[in-house]
LUMVEX-685149 format. One record per residue: residue number from 0; residue in three letters; x, y, z of N, C-alpha, C, O in turn. Coordinates in pm, whole numbers, always signed. Example, Ala and Ser with C-alpha at 12.3 -4.5 7.8 and 13.67 -1.06 7.14 Angstrom:
<nodes>
<node num="0" residuo="ala" n_c1="+1319" n_c2="-569" n_c3="+780" ca_c1="+1230" ca_c2="-450" ca_c3="+780" c_c1="+1320" c_c2="-330" c_c3="+780" o_c1="+1424" o_c2="-332" o_c3="+846"/>
<node num="1" residuo="ser" n_c1="+1285" n_c2="-225" n_c3="+708" ca_c1="+1367" ca_c2="-106" ca_c3="+714" c_c1="+1290" c_c2="+3" c_c3="+787" o_c1="+1341" o_c2="+114" o_c3="+804"/>
</nodes>
This chain:
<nodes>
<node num="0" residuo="unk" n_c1="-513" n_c2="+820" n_c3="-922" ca_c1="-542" ca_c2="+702" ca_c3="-1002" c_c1="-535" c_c2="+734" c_c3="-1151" o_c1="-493" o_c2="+643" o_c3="-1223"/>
<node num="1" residuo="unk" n_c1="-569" n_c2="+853" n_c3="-1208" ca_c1="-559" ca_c2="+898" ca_c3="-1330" c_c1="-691" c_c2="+847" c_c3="-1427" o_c1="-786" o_c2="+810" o_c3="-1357"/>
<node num="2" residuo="unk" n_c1="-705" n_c2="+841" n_c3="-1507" ca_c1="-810" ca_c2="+810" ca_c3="-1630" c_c1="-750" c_c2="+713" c_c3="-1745" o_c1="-628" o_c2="+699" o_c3="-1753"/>
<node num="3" residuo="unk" n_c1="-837" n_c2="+644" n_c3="-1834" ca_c1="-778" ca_c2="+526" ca_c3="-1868" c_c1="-703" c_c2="+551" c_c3="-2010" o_c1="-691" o_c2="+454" o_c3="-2085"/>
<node num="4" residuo="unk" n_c1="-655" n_c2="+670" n_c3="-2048" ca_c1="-590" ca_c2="+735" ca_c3="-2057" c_c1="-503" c_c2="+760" c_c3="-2067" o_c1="-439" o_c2="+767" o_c3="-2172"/>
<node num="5" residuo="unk" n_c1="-460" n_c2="+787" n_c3="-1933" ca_c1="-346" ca_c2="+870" ca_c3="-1879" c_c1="-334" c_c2="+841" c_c3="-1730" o_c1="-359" o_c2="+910" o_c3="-1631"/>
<node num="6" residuo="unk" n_c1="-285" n_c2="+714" n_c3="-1746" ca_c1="-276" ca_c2="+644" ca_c3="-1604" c_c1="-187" c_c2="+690" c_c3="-1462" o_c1="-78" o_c2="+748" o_c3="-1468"/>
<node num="7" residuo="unk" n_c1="-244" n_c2="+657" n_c3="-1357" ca_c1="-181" ca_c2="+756" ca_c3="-1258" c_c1="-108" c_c2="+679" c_c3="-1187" o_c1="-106" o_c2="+558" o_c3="-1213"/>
<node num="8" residuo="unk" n_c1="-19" n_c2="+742" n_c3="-1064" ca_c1="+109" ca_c2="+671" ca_c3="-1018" c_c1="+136" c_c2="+555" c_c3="-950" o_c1="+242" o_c2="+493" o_c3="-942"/>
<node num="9" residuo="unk" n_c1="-13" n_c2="+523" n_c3="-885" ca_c1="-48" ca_c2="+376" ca_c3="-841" c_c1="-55" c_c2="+295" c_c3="-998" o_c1="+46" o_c2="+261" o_c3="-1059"/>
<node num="10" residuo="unk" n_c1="-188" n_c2="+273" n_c3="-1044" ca_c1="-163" ca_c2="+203" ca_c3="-1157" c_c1="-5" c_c2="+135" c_c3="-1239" o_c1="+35" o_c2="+21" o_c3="-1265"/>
<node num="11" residuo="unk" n_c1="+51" n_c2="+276" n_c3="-1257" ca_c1="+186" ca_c2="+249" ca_c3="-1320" c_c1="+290" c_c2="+193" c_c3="-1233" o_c1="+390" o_c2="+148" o_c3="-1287"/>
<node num="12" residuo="unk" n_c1="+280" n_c2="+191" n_c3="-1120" ca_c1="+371" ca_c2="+163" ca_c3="-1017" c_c1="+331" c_c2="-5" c_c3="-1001" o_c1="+416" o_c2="-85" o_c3="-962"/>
<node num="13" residuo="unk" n_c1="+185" n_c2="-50" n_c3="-1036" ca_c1="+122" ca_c2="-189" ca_c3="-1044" c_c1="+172" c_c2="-235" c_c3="-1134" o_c1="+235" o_c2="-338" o_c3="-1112"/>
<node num="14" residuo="unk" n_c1="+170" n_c2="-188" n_c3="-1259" ca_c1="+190" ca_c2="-223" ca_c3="-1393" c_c1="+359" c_c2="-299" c_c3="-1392" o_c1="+395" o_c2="-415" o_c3="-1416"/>
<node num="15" residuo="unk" n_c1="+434" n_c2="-178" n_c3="-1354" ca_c1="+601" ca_c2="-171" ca_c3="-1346" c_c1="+616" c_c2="-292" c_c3="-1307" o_c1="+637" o_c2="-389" o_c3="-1381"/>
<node num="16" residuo="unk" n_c1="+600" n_c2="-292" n_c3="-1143" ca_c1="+620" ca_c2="-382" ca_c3="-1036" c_c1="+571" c_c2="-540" c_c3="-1095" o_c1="+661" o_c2="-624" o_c3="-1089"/>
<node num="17" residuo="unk" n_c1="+470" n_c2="-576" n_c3="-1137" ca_c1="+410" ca_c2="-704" ca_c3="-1165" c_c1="+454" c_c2="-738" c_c3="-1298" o_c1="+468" o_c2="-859" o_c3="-1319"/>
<node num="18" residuo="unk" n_c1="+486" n_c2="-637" n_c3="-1415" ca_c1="+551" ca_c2="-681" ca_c3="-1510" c_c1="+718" c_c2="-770" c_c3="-1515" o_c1="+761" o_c2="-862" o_c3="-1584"/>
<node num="19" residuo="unk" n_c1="+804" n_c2="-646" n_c3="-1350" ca_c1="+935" ca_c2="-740" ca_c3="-1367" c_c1="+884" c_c2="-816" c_c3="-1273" o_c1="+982" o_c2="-856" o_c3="-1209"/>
<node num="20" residuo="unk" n_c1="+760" n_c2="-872" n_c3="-1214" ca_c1="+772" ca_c2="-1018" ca_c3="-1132" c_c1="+749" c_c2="-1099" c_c3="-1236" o_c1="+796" o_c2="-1211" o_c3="-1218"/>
<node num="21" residuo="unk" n_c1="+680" n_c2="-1080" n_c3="-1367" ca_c1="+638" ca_c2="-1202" ca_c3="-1426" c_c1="+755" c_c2="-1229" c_c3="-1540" o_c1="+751" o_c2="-1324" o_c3="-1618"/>
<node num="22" residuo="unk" n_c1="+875" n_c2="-1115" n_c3="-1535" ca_c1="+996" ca_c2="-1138" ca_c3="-1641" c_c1="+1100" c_c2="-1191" c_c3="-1576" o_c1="+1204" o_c2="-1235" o_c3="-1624"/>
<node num="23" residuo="unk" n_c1="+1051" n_c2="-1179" n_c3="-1412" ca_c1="+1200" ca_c2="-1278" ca_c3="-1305" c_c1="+1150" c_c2="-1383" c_c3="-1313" o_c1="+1217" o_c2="-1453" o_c3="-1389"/>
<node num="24" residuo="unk" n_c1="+1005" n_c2="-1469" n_c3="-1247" ca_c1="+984" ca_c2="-1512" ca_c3="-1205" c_c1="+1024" c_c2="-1684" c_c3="-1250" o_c1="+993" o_c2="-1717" o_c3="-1364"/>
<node num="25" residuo="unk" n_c1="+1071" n_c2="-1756" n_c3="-1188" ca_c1="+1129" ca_c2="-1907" ca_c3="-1195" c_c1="+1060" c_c2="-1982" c_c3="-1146" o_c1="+968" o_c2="-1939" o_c3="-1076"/>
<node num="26" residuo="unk" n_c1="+1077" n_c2="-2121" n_c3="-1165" ca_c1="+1007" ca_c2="-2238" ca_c3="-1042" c_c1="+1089" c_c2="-2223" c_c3="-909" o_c1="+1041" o_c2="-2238" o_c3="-796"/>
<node num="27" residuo="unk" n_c1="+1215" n_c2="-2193" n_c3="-935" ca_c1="+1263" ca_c2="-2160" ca_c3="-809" c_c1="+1274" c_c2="-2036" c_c3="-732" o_c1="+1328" o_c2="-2030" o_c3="-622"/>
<node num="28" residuo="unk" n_c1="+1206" n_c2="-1906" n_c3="-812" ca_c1="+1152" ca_c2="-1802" ca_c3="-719" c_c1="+989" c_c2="-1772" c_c3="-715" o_c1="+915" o_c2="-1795" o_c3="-811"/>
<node num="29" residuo="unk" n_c1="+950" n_c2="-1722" n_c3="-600" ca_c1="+870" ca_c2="-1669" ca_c3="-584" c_c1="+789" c_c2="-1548" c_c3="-515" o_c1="+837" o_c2="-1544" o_c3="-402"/>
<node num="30" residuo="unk" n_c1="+707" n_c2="-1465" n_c3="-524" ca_c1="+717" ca_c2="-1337" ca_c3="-511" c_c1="+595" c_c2="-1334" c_c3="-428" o_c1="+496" o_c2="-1395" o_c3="-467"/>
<node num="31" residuo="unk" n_c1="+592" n_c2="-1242" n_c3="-271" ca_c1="+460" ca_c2="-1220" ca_c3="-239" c_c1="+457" c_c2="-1025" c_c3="-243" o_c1="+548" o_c2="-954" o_c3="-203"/>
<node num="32" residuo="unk" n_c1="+370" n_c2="-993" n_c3="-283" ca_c1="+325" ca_c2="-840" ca_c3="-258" c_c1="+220" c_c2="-824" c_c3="-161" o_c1="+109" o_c2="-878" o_c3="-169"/>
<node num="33" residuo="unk" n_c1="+260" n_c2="-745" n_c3="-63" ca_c1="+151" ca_c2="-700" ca_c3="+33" c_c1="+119" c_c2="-534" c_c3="+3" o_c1="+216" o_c2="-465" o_c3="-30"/>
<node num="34" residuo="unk" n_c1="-30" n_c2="-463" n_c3="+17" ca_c1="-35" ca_c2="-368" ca_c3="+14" c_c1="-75" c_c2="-270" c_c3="+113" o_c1="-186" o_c2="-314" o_c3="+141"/>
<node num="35" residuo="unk" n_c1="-59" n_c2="-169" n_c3="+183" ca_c1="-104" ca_c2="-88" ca_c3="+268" c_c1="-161" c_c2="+61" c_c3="+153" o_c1="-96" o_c2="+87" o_c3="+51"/>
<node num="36" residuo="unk" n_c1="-291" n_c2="+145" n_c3="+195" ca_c1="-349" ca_c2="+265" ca_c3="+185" c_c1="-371" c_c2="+343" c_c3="+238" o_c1="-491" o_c2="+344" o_c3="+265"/>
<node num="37" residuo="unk" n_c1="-293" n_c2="+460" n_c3="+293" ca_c1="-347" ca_c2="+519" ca_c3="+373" c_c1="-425" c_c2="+705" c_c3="+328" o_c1="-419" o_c2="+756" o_c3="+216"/>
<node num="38" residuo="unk" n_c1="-455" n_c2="+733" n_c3="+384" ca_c1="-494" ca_c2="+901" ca_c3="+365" c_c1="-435" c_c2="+970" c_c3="+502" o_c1="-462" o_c2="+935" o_c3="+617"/>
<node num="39" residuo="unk" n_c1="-346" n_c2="+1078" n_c3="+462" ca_c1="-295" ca_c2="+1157" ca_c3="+594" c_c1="-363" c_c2="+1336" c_c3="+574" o_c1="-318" o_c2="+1435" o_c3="+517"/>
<node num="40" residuo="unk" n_c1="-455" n_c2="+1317" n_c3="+631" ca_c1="-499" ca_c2="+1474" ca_c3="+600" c_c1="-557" c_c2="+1543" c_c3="+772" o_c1="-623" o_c2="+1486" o_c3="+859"/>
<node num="41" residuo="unk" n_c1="-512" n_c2="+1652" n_c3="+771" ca_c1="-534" ca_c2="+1713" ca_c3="+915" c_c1="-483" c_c2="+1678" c_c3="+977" o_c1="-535" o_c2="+1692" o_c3="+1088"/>
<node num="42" residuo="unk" n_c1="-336" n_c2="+1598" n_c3="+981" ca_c1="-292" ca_c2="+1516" ca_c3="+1080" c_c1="-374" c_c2="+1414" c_c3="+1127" o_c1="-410" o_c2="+1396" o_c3="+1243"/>
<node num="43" residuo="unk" n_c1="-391" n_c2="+1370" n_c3="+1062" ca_c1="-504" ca_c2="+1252" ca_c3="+1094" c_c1="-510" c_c2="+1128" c_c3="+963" o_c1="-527" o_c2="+1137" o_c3="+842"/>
<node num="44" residuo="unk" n_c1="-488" n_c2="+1018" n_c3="+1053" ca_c1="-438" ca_c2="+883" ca_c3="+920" c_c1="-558" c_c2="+815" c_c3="+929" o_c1="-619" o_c2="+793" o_c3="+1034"/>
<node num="45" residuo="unk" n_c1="-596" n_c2="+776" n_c3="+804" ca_c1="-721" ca_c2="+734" ca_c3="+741" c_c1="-692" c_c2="+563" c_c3="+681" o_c1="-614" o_c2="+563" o_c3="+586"/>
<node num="46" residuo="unk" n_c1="-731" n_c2="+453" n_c3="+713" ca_c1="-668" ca_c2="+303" ca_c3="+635" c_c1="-780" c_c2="+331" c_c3="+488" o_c1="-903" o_c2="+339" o_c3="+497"/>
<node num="47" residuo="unk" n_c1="-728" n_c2="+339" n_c3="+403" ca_c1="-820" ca_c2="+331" ca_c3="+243" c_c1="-835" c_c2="+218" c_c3="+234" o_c1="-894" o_c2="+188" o_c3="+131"/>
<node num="48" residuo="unk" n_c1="-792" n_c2="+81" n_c3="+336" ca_c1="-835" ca_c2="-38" ca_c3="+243" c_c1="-971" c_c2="-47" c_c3="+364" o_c1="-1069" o_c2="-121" o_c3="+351"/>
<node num="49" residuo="unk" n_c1="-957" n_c2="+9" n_c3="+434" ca_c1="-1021" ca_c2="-93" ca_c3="+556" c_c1="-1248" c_c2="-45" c_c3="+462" o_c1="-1306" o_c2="+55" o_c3="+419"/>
<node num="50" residuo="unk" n_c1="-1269" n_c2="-141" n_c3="+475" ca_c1="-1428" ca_c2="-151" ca_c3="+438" c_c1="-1523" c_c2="-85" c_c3="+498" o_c1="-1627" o_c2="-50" o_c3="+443"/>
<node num="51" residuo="unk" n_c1="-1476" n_c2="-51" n_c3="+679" ca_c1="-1625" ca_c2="-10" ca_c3="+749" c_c1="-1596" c_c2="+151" c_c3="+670" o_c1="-1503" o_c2="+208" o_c3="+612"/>
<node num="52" residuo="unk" n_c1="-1742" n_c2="+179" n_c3="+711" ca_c1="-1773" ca_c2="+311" ca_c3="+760" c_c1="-1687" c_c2="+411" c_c3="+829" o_c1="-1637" o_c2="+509" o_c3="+772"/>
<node num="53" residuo="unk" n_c1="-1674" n_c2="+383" n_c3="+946" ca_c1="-1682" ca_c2="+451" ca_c3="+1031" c_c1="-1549" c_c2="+475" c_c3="+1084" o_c1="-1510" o_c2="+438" o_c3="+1194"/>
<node num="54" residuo="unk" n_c1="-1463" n_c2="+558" n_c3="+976" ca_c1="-1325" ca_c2="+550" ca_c3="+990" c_c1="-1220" c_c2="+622" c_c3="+1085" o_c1="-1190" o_c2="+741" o_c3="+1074"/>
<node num="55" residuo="unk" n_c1="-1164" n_c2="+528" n_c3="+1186" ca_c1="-1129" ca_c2="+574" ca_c3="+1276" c_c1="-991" c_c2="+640" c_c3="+1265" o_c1="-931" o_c2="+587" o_c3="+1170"/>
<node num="56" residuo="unk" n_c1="-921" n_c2="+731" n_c3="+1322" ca_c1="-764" ca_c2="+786" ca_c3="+1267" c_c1="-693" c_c2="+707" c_c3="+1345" o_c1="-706" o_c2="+695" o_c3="+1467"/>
<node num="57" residuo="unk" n_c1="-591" n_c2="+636" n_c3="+1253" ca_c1="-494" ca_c2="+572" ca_c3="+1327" c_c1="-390" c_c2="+631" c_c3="+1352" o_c1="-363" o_c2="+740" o_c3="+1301"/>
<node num="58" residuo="unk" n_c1="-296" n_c2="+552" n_c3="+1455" ca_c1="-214" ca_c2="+644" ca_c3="+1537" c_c1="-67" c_c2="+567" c_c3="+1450" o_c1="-72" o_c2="+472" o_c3="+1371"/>
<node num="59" residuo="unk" n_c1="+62" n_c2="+646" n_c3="+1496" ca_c1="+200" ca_c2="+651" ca_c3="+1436" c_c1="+238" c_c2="+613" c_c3="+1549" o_c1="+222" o_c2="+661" o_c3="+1661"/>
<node num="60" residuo="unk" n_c1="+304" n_c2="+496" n_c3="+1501" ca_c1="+448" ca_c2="+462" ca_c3="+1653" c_c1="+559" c_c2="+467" c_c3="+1580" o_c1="+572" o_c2="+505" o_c3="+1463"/>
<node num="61" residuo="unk" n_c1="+653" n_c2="+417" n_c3="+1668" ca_c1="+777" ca_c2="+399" ca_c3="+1609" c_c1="+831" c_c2="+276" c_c3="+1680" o_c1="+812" o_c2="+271" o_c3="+1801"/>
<node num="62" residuo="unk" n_c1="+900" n_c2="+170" n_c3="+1617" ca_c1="+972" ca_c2="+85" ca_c3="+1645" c_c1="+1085" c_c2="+100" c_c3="+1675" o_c1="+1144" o_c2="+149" o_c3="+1579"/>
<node num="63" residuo="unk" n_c1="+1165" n_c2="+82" n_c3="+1777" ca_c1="+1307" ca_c2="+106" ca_c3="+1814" c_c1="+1386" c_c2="+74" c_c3="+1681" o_c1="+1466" o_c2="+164" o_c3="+1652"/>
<node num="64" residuo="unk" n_c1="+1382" n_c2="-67" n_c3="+1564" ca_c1="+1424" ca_c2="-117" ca_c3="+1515" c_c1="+1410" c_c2="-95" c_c3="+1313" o_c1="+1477" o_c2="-73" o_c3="+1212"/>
<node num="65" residuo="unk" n_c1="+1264" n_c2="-124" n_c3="+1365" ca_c1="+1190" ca_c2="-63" ca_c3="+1250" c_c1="+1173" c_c2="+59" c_c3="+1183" o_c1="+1149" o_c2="+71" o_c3="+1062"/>
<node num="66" residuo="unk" n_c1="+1188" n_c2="+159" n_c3="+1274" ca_c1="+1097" ca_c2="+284" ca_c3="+1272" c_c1="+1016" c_c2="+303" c_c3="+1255" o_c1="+958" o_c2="+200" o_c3="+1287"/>
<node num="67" residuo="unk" n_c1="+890" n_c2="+421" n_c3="+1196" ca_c1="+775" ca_c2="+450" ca_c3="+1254" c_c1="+716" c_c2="+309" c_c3="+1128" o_c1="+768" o_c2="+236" o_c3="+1044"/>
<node num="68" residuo="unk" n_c1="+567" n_c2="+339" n_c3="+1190" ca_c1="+432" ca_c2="+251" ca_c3="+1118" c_c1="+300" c_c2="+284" c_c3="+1196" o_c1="+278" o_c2="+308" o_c3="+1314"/>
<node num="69" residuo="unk" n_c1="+246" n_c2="+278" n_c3="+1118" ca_c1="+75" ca_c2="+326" ca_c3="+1151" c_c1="+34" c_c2="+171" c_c3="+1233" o_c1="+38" o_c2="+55" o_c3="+1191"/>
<node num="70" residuo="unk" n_c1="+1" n_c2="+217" n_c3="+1341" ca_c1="-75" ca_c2="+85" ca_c3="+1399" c_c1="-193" c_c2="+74" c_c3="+1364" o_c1="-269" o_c2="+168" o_c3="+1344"/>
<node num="71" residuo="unk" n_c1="-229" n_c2="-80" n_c3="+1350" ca_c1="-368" ca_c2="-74" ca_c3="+1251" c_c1="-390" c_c2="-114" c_c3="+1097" o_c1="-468" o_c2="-191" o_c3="+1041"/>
<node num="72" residuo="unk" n_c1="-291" n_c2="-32" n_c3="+1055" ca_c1="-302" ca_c2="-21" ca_c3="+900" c_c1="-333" c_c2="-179" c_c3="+854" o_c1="-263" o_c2="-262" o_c3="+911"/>
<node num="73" residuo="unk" n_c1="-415" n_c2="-220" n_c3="+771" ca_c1="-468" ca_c2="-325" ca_c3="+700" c_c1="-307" c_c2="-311" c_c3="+632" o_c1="-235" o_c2="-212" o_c3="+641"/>
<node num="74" residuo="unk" n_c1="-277" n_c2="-424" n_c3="+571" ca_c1="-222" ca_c2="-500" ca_c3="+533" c_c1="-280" c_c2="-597" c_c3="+440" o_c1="-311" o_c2="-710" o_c3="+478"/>
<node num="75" residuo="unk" n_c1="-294" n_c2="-556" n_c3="+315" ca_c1="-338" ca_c2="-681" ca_c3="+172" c_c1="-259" c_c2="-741" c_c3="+88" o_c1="-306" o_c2="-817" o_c3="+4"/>
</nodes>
């Protein structure tokens, strides 16, 4: 995340991203952003958005089509 400062790669990646939506943006376009968080440590996937406690490790599939994705993962 960095310090306010010396901002870190999320922040700037917010900053970037929402600056060229608001220099495209038209009455005739419009933009949705969804976000996913995760933590992968020990082999083991962590959701950073999700609120409880009691954080369970989610698992990796793979879509024939898609390819892989964390089942589970919040979605904001």
């Amino acid at each position: 995340m960095g310090a306010q400062d010396c901002k870190g790669v999320i922040p700037r990646l917010c900053d970037a991203l929402f600056g060229e939506i608001a220099d495209r943006q038209t009455p005739e376009l419009t933009y949705k952003v969804e976000v996913s968080y995760m933590e992968i440590y020990n082999e083991k996937v962590h959701d950073l958005l999700d609120p409880r406690t009691n954080k369970q490790s989610l698992k990796v599939r793979e879509h024939v089509v898609l390819g892989p994705y964390v089942d589970g993962l919040s979605r904001l």
